[in-house]
N, C-alpha and C positions, 0 to 999 in steps of 0.2 A: 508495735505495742500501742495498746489503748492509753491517750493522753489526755491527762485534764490541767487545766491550765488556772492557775487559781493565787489568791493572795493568803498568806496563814491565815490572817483573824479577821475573816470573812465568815460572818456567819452562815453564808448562802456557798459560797464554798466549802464550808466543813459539812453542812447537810449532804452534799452531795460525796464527801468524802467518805462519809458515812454509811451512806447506801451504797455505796461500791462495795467498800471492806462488807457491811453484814451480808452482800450477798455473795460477798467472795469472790468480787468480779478484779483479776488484776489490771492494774492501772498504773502509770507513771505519772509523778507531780514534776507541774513545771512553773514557778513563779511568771506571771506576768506583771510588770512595772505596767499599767495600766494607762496610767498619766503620762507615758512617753511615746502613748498611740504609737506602737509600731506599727509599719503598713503592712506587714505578714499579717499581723494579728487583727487590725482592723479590716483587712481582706476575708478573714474569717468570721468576726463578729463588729459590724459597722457600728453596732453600738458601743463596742471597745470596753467593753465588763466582762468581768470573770464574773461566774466561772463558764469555761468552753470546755467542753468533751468532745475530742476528737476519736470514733470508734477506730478499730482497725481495719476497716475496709474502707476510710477515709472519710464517712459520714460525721458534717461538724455538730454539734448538737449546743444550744445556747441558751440558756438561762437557766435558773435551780429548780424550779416546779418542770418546766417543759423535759429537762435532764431525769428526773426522778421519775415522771412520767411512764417515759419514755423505756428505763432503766425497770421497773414492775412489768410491764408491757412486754421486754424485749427477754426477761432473766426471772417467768415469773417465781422460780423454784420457793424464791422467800418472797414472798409477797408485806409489799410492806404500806401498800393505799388501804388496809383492810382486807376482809373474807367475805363480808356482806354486804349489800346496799347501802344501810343501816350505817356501816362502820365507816365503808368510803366516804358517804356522803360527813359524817364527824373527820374522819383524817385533812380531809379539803377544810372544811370549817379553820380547824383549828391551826393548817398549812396556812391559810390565810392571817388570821387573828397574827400568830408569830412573826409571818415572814413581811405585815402590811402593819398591824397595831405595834409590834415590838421594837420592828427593827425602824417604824421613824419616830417611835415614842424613846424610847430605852438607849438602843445600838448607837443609832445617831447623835443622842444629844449625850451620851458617855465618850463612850473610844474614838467615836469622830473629832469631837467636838476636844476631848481630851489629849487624845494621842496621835492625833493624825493632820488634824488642820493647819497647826503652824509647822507641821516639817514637811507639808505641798503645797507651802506658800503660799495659804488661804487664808492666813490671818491670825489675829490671838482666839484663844476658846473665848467662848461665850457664858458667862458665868451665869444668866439667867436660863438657859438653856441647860447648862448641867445638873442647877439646883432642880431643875424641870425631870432630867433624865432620870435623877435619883427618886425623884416621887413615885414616878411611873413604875419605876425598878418595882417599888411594893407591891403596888398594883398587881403587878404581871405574877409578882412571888405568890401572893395569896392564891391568885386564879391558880396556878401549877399546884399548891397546897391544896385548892379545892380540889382539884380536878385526882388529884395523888389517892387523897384521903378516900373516896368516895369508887376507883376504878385498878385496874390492877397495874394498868399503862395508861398514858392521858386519855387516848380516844378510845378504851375500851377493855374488851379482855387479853388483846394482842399487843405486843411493839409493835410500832407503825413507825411512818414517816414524821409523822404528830411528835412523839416520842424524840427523833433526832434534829426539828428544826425548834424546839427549844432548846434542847441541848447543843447547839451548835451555839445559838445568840448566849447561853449564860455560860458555855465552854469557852468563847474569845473575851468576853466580859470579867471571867474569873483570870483569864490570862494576866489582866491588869489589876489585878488584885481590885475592882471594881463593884464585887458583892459580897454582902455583909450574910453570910448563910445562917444567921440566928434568926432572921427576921422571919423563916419558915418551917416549923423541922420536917414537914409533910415533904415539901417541895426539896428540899434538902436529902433527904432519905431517898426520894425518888431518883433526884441528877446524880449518886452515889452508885443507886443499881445501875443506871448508865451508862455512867463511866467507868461499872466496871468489865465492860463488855471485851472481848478481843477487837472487835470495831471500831475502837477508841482507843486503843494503844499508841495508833500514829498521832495522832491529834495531839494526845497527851505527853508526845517524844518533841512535839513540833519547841522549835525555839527561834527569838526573833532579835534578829541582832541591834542591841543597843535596850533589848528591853527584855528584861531576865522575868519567868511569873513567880508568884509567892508561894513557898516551900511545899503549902494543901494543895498545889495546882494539880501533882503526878499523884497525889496521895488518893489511895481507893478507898479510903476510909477518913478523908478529910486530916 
């Protein structure tokens, strides 16, 4: 069985969750403790992050872009980098923007900095850093609002990968009750068609113990 090795509210592992499920590739999850560098796993990936896709003929495959890549490349039935030149070259743009502008603007300075840093022993959160996180959060909102308002999918007239690696960062974000969805109805209406994909059923079943999401989390209609 084809194995990915991943943390729930990863947003770079739920992208990758994501493109498996819409291309209907089956997969089995397997939680990595990350921070307790096992040497199986840093045997596999030296740089000891999720997420790793192990295929079934034992090819390890390691990071979210190189995964996804990889994953269009090898399954292209749904194509999900684009149809065009045109469109790939926006899919990358905007892979980038979320997965480099979001996740150390937004991702990092919320769930990290909120949810994760004093229970791996890294300290108390950082309160100018959060106030920081939530700035940026609008920021990133509008742009998805613009981007909604104006295309049918972000990067274009397709679903794309574009498509599911914001939806991953504001799917772990909403887990912690973390986004205020008035501040965009564009951008809201769009993460709505999304999630209501069959693609996003797991994601949305996902639960994390010791931290329950808020009641809109499973709700297809908020």
């Amino acid at each position: 069985m084809r194995i990915l090795y991943h943390l729930p509210l990863s947003p770079f592992c739920r992208k990758v969750r994501l493109a498996l499920a819409e291309k209907r590739i089956p997969f089995e999850l397997r939680v990595e403790k990350v921070w307790e560098r096992r040497p199986e796993f840093v045997d596999m990936n030296p740089a000891g992050t999720v997420p790793v896709l192990v295929e079934e003929n034992g090819l390890v495959l390691c990071e979210s872009y190189a995964i996804c890549e990889y994953l269009d490349e090898a399954y292209p039935d749904v194509p999900l980098f684009g149809r065009t030149l045109a469109e790939r070259a926006e899919v990358r743009r905007l892979l980038a923007w979320f997965d480099n502008h979001f996740g150390q603007q937004v991702y990092r300075n919320l769930l990290w900095e909120r949810h994760m840093k004093r229970q791996l022993g890294q300290g108390n959160p950082d309160g100018a850093a959060i106030r920081a996180g939530y700035a940026h959060l609008k920021t990133h909102m509008e742009v998805i609002g613009w981007l909604a308002e104006r295309r049918c999918w972000l990067a274009g007239a397709h679903l794309s990968l574009a498509d599911f690696a914001a939806a991953a960062h504001l799917s772990a974000l909403d887990y912690v009750n973390d986004i205020d969805w008035t501040l965009n109805a564009a951008a809201r209406d769009w993460y709505s068609r999304v999630k209501s994909r069959p693609s996003f059923r797991t994601l949305l079943a996902d639960r994390v113990t010791g931290l329950e999401p808020p009641p809109h989390y499973a709700d297809l209609d908020f």
